[in-house]
N, C-alpha and C positions, 0 to 999 in steps of 0.2 A: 048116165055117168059120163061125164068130160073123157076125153083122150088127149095122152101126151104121145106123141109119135114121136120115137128116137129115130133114126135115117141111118141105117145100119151100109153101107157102101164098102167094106172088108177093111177098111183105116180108123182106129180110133179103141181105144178103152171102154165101151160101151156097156160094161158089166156095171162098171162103177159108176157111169152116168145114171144106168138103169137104178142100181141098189139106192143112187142119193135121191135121186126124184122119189122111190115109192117111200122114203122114210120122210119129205116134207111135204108130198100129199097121198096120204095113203086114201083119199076119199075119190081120187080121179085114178083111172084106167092107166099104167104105161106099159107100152108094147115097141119093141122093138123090131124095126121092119125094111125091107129090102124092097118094097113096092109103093108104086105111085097111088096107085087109090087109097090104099093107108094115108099115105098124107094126105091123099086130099080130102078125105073123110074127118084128118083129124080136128079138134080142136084145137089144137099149138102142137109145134112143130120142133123139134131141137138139133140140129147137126153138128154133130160133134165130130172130132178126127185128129189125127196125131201121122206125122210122115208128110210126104213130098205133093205139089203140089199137080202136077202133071197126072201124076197116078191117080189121086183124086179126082181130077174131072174127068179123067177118062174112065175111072169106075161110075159116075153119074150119068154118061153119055151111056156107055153100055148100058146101066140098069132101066135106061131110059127112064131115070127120076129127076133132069132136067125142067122139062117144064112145070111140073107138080109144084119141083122145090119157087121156082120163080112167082107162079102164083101164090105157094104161099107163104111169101114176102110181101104179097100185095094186100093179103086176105085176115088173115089171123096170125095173133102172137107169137113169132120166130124168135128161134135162141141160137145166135152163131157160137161152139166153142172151140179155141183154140186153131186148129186147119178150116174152121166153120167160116167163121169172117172172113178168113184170107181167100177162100172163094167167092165168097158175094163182093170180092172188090173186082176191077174190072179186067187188071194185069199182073204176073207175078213175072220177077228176074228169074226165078227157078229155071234152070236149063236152058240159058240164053233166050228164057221168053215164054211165056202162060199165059192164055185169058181165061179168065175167071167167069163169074156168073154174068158181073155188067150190073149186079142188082143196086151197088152203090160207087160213088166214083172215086176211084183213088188208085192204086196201085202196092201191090206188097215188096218189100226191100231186102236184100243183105244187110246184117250191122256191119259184116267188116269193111264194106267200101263207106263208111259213116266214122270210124274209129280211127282217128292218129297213132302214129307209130309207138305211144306212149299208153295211152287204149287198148292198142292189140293185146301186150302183155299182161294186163289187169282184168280186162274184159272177157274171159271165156266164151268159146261159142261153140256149143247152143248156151245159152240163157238158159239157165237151169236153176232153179231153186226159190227163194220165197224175195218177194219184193211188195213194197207197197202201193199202193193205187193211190191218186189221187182223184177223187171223185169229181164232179161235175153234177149238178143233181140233175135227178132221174128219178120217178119213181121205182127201179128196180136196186138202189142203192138204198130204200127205206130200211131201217131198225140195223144197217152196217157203218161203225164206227167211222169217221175220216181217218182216209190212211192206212185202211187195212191191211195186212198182209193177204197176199196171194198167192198160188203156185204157178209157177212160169215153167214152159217146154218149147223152147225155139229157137229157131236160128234165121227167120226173116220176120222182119215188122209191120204195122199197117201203116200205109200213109194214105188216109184219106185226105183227096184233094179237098175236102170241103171241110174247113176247122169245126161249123156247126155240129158235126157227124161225128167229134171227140166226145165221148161221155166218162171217159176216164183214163189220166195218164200215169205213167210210169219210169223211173230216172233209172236209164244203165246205159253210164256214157253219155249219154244223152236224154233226152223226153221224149217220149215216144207211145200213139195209142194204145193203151192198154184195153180200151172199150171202146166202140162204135155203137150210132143209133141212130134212127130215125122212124119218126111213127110207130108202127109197130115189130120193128126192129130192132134187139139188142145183140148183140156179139162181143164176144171175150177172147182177147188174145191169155188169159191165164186160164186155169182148167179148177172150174170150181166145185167140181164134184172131190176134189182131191185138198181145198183152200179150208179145212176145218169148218169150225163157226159161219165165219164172214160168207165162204163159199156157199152153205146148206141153206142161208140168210136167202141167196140171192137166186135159186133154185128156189125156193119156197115163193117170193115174190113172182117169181116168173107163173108161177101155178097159178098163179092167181091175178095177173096181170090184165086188164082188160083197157089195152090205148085205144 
């Protein structure tokens, strides 16, 4: 039987990651776990997280699930969600300055140093609530509508340096990554265990995903 390995690091919703994975593959194994030979044993990997980003890597350096997680970005089918990607980028502004994993290149932002004086007021921050995606194909965008609705939690964006690395963007205020990817890399700045339909859609292909 397959393994999904959640990456349990004390930030993130992971009940709800858990509950959405075993209702779109209930035929592979998901465990939830705080340990590197889990991941490295598993067969796809999922990092999920909600909160700052400092704290996050410094729960990873402790758990010493650093390198595990970097290999496996190299190795088999990775799902960055929400705080997930904004670690495999290489910088974050978070607390005048963050390095991230390095695994991809780009860096994470504030919207409000992005937002006009006329923005600020319209634009709340965090980003919170349902927005659409514009997709980019992928095969992890297979049997989800264009334009789906999404659920969004955040207050810094991705900017990867490399346009190729957008797999899906999203308008508030501006355009801005909603998905990153590369090989066998995907990551979600929305939280799609929470994204109904579209979301369970994209969780189900990931179970099954073989780049």
């Amino acid at each position: 039987m397959a393994t999904i390995t959640v990456v349990d690091y004390g930030m993130g919703n992971l009940r709800s990651v858990l509950k959405a994975l075993e209702r779109v593959a209930p035929r592979q194994r998901i465990e939830v776990s705080q340990r590197a030979r889990d991941i490295d044993r598993a067969d796809r990997v999922v990092l999920p997280g909600q909160g700052a980003m400092a704290a996050c890597m410094r729960a990873l350096n402790e758990l010493e699930l650093v390198d595990s997680l970097i290999e496996a970005t190299r190795s088999k089918p990775f799902l960055g969600i929400c705080l997930g990607p904004q670690a495999l980028l290489e910088f974050s502004e978070e607390n005048q300055g963050v390095e991230g994993l390095g695994v991809l290149p780009g860096r994470v932002q504030h919207f409000v140093g992005h937002f006009d004086h006329r923005q600020k007021s319209q634009f709340k921050i965090p980003h919170m609530g349902w927005n659409r995606v514009r997709q980019r194909p992928h095969p992890l965008w297979t049997g989800i509508e264009p334009d789906s609705w999404f659920y969004f939690v955040h207050s810094y964006f991705l900017a990867p340096s490399d346009p190729a690395l957008v797999t899906g963007v999203t308008h508030y205020g501006f355009d801005f990554a909603a998905s990153i990817g590369r090989d066998n890399i995907f990551a979600v700045q929305f939280h799609p265990e929470k994204s109904a339909l579209p979301g369970l859609q994209l969780l189900a292909n990931f179970s099954t995903w073989s780049p």
